[in-house]
C-alpha positions as CSV (number, residue, x, y, z in Angstrom):
1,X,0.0,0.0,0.0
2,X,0.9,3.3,-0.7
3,X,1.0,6.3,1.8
4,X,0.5,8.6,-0.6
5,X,-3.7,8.9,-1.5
6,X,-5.6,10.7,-4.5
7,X,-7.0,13.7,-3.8
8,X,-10.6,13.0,-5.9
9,X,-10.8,17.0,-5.8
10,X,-7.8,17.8,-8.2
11,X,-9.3,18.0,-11.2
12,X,-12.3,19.6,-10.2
13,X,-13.0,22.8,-12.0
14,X,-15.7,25.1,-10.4
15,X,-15.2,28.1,-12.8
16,X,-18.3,27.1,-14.2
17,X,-20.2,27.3,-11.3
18,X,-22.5,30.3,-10.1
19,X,-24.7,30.7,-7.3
20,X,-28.2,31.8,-8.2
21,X,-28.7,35.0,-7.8
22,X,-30.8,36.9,-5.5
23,X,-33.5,38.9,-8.0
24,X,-35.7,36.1,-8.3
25,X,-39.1,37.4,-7.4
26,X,-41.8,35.3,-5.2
27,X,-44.7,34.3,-7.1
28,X,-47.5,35.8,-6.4
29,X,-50.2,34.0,-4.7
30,X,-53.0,35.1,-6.0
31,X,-52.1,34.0,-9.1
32,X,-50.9,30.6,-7.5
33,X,-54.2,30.1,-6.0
34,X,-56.5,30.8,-10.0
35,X,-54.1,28.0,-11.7
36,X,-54.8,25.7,-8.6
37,X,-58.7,26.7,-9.1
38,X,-58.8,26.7,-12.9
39,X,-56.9,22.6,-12.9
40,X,-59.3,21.7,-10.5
41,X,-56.2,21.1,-7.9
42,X,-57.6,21.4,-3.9
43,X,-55.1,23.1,-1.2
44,X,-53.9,20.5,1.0
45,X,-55.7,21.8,3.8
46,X,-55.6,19.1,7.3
47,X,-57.9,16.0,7.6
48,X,-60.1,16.6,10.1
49,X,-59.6,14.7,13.4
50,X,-61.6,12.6,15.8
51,X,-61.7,13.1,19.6
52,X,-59.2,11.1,21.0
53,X,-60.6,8.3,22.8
54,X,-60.2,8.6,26.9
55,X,-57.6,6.0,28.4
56,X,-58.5,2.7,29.4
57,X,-56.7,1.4,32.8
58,X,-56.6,-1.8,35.2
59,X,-57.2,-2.1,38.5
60,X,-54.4,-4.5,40.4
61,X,-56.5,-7.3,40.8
62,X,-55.6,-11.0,39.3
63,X,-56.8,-11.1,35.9
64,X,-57.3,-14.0,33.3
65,X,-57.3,-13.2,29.5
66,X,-60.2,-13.9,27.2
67,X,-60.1,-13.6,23.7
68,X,-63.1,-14.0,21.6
69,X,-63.9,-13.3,17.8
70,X,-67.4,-11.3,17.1
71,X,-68.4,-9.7,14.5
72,X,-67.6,-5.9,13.7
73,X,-71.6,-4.9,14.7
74,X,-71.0,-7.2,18.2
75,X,-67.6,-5.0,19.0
76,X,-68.6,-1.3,18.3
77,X,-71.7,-2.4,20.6
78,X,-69.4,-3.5,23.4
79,X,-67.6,-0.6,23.2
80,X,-70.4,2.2,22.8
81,X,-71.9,0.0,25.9
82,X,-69.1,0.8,27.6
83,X,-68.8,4.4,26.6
84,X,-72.3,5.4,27.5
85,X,-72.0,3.6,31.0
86,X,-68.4,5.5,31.5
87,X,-67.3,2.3,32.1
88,X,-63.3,2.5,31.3
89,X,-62.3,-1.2,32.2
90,X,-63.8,-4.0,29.6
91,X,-63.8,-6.7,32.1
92,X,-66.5,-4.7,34.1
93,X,-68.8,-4.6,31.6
94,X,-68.2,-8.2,30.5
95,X,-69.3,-8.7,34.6
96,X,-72.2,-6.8,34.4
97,X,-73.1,-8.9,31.0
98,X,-73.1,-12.0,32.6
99,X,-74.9,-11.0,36.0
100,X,-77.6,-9.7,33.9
101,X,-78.0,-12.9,31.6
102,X,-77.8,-14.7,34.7
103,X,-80.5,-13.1,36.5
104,X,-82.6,-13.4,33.1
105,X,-81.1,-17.5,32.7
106,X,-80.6,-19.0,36.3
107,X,-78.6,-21.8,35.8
108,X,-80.4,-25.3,36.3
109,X,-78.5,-27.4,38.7
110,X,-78.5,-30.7,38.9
């Protein structure tokens, strides 16, 4: 190896070069916003956004997970359930569920 290295600059000629220079003028916007209206182009104005949804949280007591498959129709119910109850934990709800099928359905013992 050799200790001497290329310098890839050498031959570099920036004669040619020129900066742009400063008397461009701005366009004007009014005439920036008739070609956008005349080519049928919309402004890129913000989506609008949904309230966030409040937090959900846990309490500290043992839990056991339960997933089950419904339909779309079966979940936004569930959770507009719990929303109009301000119920923030999904478990309590699935609690008050059952006691209320069970009070409708005793269950026969044998």
């Amino acid at each position: 190896m050799t200790e001497d290295r290329v310098d890839p600059f050498a031959n570099i000629s920036l004669g040619s070069f020129k900066p742009k220079s400063e008397a461009q003028r701005p366009a004007d916007e009014a005439v920036i916003e008739k070609i956008s209206k005349d080519n049928n182009f919309p402004s890129r104005a913000p989506h609008e956004t949904r309230p966030s949804k409040r937090g959900r949280f846990n309490s500290g007591l043992p839990k056991k997970q339960l997933n089950i498959k419904v339909t779309e129709a079966c979940y936004d119910r569930f959770y507009e359930m719990a929303e109009s109850r301000g119920i923030r934990v999904l478990g309590d709800l699935m609690s008050l569920a059952l006691d209320a099928l069970e009070k409708v359905e005793p269950q026969n013992r044998q």
